[in-house]
C-alpha positions as CSV (number, residue, x, y, z in Angstrom):
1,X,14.2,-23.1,11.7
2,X,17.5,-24.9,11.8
3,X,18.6,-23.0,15.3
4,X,17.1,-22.3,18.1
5,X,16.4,-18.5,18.1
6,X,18.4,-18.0,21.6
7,X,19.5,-14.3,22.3
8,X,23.4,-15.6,21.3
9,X,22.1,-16.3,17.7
10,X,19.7,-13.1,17.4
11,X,23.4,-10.9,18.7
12,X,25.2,-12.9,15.9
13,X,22.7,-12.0,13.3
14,X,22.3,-8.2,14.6
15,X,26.3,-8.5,14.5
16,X,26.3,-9.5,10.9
17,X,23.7,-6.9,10.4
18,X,25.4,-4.1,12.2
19,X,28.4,-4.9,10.1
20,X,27.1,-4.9,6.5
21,X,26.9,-1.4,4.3
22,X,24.4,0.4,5.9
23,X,20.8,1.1,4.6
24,X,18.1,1.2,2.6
25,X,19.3,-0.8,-0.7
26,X,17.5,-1.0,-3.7
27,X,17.7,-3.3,-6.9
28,X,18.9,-2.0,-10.1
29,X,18.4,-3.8,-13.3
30,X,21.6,-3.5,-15.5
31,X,21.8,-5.3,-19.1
32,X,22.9,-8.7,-18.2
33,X,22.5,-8.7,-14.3
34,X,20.8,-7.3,-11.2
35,X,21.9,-5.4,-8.7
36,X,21.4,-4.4,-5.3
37,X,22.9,-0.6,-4.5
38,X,22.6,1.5,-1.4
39,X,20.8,4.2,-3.8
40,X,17.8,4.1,-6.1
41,X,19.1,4.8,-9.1
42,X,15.4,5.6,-10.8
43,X,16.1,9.1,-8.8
44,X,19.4,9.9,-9.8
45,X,21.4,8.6,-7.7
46,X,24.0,5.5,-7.9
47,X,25.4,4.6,-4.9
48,X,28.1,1.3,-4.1
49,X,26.6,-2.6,-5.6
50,X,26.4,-4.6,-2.5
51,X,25.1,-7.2,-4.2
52,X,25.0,-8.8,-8.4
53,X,22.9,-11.6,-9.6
54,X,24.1,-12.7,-13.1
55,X,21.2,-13.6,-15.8
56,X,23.4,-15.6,-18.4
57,X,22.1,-13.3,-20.8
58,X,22.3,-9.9,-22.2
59,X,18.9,-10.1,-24.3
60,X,16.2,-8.5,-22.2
61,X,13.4,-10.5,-24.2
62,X,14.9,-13.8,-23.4
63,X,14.7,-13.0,-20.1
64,X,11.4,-11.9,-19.4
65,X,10.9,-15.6,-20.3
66,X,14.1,-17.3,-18.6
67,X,14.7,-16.9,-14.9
68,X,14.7,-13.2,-14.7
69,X,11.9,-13.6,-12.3
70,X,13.7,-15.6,-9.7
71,X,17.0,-13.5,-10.3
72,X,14.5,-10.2,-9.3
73,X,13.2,-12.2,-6.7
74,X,16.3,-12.7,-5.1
75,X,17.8,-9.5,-5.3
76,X,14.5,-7.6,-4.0
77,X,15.1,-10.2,-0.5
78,X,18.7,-9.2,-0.4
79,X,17.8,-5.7,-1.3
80,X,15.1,-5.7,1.7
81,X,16.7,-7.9,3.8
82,X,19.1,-4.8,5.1
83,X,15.9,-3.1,6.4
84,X,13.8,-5.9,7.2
85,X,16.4,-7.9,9.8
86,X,17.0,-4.8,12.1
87,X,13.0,-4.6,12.2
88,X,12.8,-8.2,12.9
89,X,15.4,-8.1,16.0
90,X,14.2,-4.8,17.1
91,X,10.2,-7.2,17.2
92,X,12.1,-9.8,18.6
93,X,13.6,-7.9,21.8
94,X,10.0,-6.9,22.1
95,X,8.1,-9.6,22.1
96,X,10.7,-11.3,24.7
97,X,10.0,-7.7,26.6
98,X,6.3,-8.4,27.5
99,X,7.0,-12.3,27.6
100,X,9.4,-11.4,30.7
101,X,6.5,-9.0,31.8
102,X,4.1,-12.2,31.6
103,X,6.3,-14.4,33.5
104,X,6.6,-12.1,36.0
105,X,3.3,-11.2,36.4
106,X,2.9,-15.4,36.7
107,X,5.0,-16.1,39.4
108,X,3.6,-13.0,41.4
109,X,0.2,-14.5,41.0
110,X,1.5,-18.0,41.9
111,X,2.5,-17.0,44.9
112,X,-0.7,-15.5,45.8
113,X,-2.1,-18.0,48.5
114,X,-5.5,-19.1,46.7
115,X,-8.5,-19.0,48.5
């Protein structure tokens, strides 16, 4: 982890995320790049590209043996990362929940005189 995960840096990154086209987004394949759009297209829909990751190439044969894999790879993090960051706060701001609880609990049982 390069920072220190101090509440400053998670309101940052729930600031960023708060921010950002809202949610869910999916990955679309196009000819000759990815996307990631805030509708599924494989129901119908097409919704804004919040996101494009460019093969270098229009053949879909050459890329199922390229990097095609890494390029899908990315987009499905991108695509997921608009649902999976306001999960991972929302787990953060719990966890510090019960570890307040804990400490708390702590120094009430520090201070009980020991027999």
């Amino acid at each position: 982890m390069s920072d220190p995960m101090t509440p400053e840096r998670i309101a940052e990154i729930k600031a960023r995320c708060d921010a950002a086209t809202p949610g869910p987004w999916f990955t679309v394949f196009r000819t000759c790049f990815t996307s990631v759009s805030t509708s599924d297209t494989a129901i119908g829909k097409d919704g804004p590209i919040v996101a494009q990751a460019y093969c270098g190439q229009t053949n879909r044969k050459v890329l199922r043996n390229s990097k095609r894999h890494l390029i899908d790879a990315n987009n499905e993090f991108i695509a997921h990362s608009r649902t999976d960051i306001p999960d991972l706060i929302d787990h953060i701001k719990h966890q510090d929940a019960i570890i307040d609880q804990l400490r708390e609990r702590l120094d009430r049982a520090k201070r009980i005189p020991s027999i």
